[in-house]
MARVEX-543026 format. One record per residue (C-alpha): residue number from 1; residue in three letters; y, x, z. Coordinates in nm, 2 decimals, always signed. Last residue first. Layout:
<recs>
<rec NUM,ALA,<Y,X,Z>>
...
</recs>
This chain:
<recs>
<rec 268,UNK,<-11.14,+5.73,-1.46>>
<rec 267,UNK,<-11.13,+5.34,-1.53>>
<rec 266,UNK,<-10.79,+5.20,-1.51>>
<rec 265,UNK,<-10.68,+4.98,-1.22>>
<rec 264,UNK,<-10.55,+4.68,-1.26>>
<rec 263,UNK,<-10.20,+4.58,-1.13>>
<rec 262,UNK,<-10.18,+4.30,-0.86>>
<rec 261,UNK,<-10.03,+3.96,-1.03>>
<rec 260,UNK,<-9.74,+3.87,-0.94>>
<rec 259,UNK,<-9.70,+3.51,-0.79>>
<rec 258,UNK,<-9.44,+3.26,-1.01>>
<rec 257,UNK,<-9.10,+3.20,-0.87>>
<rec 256,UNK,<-9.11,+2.85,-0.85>>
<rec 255,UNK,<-8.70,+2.69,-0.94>>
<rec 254,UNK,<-8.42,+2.63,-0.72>>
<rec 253,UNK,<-8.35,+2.29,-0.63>>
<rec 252,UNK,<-8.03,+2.22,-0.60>>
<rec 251,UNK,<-7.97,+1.99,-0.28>>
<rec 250,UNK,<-7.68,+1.67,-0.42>>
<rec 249,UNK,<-7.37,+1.64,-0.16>>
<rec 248,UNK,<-7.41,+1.29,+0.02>>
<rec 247,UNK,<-7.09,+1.05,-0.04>>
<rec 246,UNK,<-7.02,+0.90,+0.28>>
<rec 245,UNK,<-7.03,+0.51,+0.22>>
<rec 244,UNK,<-6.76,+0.34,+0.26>>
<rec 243,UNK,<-6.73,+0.09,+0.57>>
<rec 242,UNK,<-6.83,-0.28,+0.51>>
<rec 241,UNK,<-6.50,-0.56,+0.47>>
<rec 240,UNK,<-6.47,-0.75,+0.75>>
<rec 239,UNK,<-6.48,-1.11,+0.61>>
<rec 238,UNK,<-6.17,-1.27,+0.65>>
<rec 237,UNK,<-6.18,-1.58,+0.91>>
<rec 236,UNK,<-5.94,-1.35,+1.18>>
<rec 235,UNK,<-5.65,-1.55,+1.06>>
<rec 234,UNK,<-5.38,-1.35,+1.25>>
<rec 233,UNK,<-5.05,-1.56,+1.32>>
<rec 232,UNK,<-4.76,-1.44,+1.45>>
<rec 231,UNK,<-4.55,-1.70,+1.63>>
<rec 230,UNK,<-4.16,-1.56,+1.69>>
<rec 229,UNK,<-3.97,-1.73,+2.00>>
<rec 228,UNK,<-3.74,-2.00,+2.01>>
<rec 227,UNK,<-3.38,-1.86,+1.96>>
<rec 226,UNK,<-3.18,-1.92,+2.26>>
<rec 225,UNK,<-2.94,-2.25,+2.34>>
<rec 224,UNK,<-2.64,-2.20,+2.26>>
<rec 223,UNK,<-2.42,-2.28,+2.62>>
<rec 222,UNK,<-2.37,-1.84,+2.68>>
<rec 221,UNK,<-2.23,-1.83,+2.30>>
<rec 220,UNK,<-1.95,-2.09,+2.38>>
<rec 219,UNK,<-1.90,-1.87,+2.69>>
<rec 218,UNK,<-1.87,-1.51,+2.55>>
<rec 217,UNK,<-1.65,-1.66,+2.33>>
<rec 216,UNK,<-1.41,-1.82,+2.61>>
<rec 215,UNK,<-1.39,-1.52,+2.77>>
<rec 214,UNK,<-1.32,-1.31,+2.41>>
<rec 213,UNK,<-1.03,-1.55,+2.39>>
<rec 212,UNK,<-0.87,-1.55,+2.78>>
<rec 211,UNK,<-0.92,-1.12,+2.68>>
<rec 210,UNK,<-0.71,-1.19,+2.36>>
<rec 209,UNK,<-0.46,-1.43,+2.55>>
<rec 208,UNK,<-0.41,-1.14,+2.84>>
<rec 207,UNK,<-0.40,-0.85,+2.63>>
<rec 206,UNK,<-0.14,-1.04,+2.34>>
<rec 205,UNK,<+0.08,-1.10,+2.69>>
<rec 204,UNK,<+0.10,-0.76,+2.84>>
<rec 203,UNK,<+0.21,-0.60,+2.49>>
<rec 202,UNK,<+0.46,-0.85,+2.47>>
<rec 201,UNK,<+0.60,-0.79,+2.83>>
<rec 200,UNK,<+0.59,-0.41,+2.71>>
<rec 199,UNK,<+0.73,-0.42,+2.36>>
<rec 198,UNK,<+1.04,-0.66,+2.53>>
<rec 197,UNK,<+1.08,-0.35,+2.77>>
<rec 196,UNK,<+1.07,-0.11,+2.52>>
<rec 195,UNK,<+1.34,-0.36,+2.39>>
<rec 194,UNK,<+1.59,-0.37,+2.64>>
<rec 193,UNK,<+1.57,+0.02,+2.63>>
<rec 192,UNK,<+1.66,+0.05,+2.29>>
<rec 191,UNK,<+1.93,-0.22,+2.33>>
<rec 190,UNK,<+2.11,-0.06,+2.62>>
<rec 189,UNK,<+2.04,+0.31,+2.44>>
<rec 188,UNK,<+2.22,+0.19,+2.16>>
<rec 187,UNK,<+2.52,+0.06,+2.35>>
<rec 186,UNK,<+2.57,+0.40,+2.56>>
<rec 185,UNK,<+2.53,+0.55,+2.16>>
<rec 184,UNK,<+2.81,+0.36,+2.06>>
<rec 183,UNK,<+3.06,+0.46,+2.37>>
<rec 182,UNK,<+3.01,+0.83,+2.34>>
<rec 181,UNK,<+3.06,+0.79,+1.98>>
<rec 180,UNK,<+3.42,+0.67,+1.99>>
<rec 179,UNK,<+3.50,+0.88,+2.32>>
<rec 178,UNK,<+3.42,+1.19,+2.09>>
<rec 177,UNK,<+3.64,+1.07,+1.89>>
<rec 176,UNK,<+3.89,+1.01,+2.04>>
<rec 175,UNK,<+3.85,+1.31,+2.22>>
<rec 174,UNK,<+3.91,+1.53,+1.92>>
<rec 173,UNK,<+3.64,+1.70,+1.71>>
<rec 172,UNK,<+3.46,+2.02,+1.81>>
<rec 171,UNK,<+3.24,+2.02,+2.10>>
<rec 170,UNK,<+3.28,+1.65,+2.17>>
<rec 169,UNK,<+3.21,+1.54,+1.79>>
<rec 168,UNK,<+2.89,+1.80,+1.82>>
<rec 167,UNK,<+2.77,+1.59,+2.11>>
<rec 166,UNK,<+2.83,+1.25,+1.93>>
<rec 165,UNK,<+2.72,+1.40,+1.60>>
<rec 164,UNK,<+2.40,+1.47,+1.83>>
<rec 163,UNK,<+2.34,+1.15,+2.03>>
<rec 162,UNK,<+2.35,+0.96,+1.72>>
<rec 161,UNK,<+2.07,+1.15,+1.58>>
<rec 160,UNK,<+1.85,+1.07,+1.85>>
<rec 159,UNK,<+1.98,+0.70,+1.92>>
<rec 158,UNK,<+1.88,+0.58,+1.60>>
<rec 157,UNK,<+1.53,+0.75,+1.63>>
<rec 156,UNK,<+1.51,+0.56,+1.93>>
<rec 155,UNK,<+1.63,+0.24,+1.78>>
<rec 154,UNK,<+1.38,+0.30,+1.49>>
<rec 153,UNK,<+1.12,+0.24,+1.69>>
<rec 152,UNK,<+1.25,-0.02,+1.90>>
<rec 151,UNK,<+1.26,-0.21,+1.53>>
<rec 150,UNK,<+0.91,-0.06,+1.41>>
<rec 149,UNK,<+0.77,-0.19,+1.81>>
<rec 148,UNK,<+0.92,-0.53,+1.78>>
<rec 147,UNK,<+0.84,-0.60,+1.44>>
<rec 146,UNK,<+0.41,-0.47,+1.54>>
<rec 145,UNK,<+0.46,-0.73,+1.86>>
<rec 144,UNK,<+0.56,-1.02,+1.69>>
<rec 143,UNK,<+0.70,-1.28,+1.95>>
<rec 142,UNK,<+1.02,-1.36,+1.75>>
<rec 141,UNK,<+0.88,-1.45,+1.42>>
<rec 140,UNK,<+1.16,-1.50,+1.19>>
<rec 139,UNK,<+1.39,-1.30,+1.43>>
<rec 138,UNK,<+1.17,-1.01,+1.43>>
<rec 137,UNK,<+1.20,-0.99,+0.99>>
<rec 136,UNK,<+1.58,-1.02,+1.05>>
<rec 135,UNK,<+1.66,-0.80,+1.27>>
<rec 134,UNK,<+1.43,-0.56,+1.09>>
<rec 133,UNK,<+1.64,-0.65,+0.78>>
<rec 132,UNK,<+1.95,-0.56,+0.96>>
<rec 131,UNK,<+1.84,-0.24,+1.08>>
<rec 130,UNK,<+1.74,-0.09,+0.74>>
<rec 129,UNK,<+2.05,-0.18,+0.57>>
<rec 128,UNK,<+2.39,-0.09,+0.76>>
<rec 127,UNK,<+2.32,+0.07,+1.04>>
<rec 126,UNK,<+2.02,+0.27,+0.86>>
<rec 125,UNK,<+2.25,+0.41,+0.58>>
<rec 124,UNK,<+2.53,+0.47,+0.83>>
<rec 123,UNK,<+2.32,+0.62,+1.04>>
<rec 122,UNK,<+2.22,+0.87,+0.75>>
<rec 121,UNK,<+2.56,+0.94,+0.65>>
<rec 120,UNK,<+2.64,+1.08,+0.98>>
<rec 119,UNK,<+2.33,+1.34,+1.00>>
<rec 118,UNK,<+2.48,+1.41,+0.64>>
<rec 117,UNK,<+2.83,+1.53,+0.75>>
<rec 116,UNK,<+2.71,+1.65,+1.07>>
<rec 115,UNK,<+2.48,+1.91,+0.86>>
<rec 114,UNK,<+2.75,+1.96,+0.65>>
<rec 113,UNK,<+2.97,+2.01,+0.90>>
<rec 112,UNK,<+2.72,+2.29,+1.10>>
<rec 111,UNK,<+2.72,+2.45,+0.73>>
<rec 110,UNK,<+3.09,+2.45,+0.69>>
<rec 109,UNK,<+3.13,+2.65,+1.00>>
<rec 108,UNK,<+3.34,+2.47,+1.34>>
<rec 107,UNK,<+3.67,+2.36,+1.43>>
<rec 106,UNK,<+3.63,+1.99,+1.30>>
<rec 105,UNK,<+3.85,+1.91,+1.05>>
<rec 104,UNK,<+3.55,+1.78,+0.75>>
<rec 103,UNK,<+3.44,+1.61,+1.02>>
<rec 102,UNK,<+3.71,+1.35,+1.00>>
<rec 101,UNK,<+3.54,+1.03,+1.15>>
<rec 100,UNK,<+3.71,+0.67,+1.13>>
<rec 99,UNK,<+3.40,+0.54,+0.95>>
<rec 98,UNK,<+3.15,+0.64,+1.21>>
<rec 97,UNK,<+3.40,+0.43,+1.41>>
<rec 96,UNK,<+3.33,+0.15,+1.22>>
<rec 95,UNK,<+2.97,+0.17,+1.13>>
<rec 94,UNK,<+2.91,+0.22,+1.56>>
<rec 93,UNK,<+3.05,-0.10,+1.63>>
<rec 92,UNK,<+2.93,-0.32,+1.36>>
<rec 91,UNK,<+2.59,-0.18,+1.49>>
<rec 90,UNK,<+2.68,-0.27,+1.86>>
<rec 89,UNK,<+2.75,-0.62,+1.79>>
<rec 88,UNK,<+2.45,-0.65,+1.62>>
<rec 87,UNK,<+2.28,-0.49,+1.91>>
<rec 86,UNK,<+2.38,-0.75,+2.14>>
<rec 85,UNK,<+2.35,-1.01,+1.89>>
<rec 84,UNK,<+1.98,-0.92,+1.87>>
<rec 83,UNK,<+1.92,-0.88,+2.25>>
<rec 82,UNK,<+2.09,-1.26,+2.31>>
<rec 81,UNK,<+1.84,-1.42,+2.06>>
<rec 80,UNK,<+1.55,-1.20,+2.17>>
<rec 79,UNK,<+1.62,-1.43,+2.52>>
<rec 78,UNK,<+1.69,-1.69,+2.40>>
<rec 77,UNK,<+1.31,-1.72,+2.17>>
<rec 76,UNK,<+1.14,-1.60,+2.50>>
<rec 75,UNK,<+1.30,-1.86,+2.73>>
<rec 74,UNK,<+1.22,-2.10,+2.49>>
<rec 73,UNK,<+0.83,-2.04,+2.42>>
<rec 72,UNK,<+0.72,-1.95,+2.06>>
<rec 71,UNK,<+0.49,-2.23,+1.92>>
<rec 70,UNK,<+0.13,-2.11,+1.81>>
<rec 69,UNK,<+0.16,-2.12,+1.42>>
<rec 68,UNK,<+0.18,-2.47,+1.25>>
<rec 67,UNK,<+0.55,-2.45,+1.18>>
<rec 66,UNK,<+0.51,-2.17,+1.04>>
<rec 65,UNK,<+0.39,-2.37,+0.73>>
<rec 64,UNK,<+0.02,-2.26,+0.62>>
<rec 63,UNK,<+0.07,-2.13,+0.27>>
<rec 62,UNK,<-0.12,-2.31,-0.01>>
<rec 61,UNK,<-0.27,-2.18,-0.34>>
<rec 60,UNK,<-0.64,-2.28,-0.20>>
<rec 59,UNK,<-0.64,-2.53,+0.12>>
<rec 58,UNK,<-0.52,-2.36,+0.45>>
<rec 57,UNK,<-0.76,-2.28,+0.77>>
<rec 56,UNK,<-0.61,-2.37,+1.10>>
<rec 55,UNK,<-0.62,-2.09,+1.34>>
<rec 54,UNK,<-0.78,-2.20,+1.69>>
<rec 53,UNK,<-1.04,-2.49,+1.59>>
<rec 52,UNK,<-1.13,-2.25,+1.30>>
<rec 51,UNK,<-1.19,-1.95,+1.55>>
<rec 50,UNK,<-1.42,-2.21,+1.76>>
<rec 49,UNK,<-1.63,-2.27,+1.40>>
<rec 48,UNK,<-1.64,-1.95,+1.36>>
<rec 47,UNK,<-1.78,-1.85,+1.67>>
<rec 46,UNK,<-2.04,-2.14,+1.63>>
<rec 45,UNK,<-2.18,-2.06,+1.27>>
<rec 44,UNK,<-2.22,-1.70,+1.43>>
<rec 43,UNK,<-2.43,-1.83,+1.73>>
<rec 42,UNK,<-2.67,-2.02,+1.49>>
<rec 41,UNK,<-2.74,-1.74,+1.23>>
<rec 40,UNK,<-3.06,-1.61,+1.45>>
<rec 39,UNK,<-3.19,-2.00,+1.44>>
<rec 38,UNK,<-3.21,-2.00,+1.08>>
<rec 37,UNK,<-2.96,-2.28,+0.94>>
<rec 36,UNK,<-3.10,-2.62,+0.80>>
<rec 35,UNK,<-3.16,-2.74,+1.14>>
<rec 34,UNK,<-3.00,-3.06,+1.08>>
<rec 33,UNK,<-2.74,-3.02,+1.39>>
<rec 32,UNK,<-2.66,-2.65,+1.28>>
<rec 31,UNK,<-2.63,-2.79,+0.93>>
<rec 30,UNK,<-2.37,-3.08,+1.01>>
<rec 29,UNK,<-2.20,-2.88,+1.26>>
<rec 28,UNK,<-2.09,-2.64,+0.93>>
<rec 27,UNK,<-1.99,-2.94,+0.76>>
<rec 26,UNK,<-1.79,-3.08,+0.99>>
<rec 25,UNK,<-1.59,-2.78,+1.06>>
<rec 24,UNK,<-1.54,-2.72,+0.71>>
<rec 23,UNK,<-1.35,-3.08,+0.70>>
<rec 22,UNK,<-1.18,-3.03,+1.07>>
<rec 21,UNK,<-0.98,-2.72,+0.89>>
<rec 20,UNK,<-0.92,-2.88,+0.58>>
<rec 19,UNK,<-0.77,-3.17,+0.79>>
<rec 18,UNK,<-0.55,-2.93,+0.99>>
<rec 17,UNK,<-0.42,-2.71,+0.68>>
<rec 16,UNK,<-0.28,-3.10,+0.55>>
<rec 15,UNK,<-0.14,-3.19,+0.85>>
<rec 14,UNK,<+0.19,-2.98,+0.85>>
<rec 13,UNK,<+0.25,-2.97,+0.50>>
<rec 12,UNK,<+0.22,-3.34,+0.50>>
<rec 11,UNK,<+0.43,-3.38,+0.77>>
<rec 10,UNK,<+0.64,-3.17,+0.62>>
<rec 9,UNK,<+0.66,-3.42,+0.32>>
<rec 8,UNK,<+0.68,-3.73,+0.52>>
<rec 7,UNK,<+0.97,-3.66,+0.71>>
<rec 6,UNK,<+1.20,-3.60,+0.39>>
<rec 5,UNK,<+1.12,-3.94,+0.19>>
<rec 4,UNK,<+1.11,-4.08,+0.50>>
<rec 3,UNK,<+1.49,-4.01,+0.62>>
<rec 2,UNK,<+1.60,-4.05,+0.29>>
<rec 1,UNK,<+1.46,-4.44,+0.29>>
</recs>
């Protein structure tokens, strides 16, 4: 009775997004098959309803469970798994002998060990906060490629500034320490270059679904059968309607001029 009072709900979780998704599905065939959808509209209603067979849709208020994603292959999963202790291992590491330091005896200016001072303090900060929650944002979804990039990211920034308080601690600190540092940043630029090369198999892999994707689009749309072609119709029955008439500018008339008479002589 425990056992199905816990497989049942996550089931449920599980099938639930699935069913909503087959639901609107079924709809939208339903007016492409009635012809209640313009013809020009068709091809969209069919590229969403592919998208909808590939990412489930969930109901209102609900979260789709991860487990309903595109499962994560083995070898890939193991693989991060063994990167991620590495560079755990290596962060412990590096805190400690950070820890162990005594800039403040270096043979050098104060400025140049107040500079390591904070350089120092700053791969402490990142060890021991912002790197752990990047591990642990890429190992809850192990094949995303924007968490791998920000944590190889900040690996190489990681490795920058570690690289010079372990250059400064071999000009002026002791060997040990120099030996310390040497030995953490070797480790960091292991990790940092495992994971360019994680970034770049991942890379590889989103190109090659989302091109196998756009093939299959281009497809589905190919097998739609084209619009059927625009009818205009000219009803030629209405009466031609007669040209206006010019309008004709009015002559004036200009009025008689009345004949002179011829002046009469006077007698002598």
């Amino acid at each position: 009775m425990a056992l199905s009072t816990f497989i049942f709900p996550q089931l449920l979780r599980i099938v639930k997004p699935r069913l909503e998704t087959l639901r609107m599905c079924r709809k939208m065939s339903m007016l492409v098959e009635t012809n209640c959808v313009h013809p020009m509209k068709r091809n969209s209603i069919l590229m969403v309803l592919f998208l909808c067979l590939l990412f489930p849709v969930a109901s209102p208020g609900q979260e789709v469970p991860a487990s309903s994603a595109t499962p994560v292959p083995y070898a890939s999963v193991s693989q991060l798994n063994g990167m991620l202790a590495q560079l755990e291992q290596a962060s412990q590491t590096a805190l400690a002998d950070l820890s162990k330091l005594r800039i403040e005896k270096w043979k050098t200016d104060s400025t140049y060990k107040r500079q390591s001072l904070a350089n120092a303090e700053s791969i402490r900060r990142n060890l021991g906060s912002a790197l752990p929650e990047m591990i642990n944002q890429l190992r809850s979804s192990p094949e995303d490629l924007t968490a791998s990039f920000k944590l190889y990211r900040n690996l190489d920034a990681l490795y920058d500034v570690l690289g010079n308080v372990a250059e400064s601690a071999g000009a002026f600190g002791s060997k040990d320490e120099f030996q310390w540092l040497a030995n953490d940043l070797s480790a960091i630029e292991r990790s940092r270059r495992a994971f360019a090369d994680r970034v770049e198999t991942l890379t590889a892999s989103k190109e090659s679904e989302l091109n196998q994707l756009r093939t299959q689009v281009k497809t589905l749309l190919a097998a739609t059968p084209p619009p059927p072609p625009k009818k205009v119709i000219v009803d030629d029955t209405e009466p031609q309607k007669p040209p206006p008439k010019k309008k004709t500018a009015q002559k004036t008339t200009k009025p008689p001029v009345p004949p002179t008479q011829p002046a009469q002589s006077q007698p002598q």
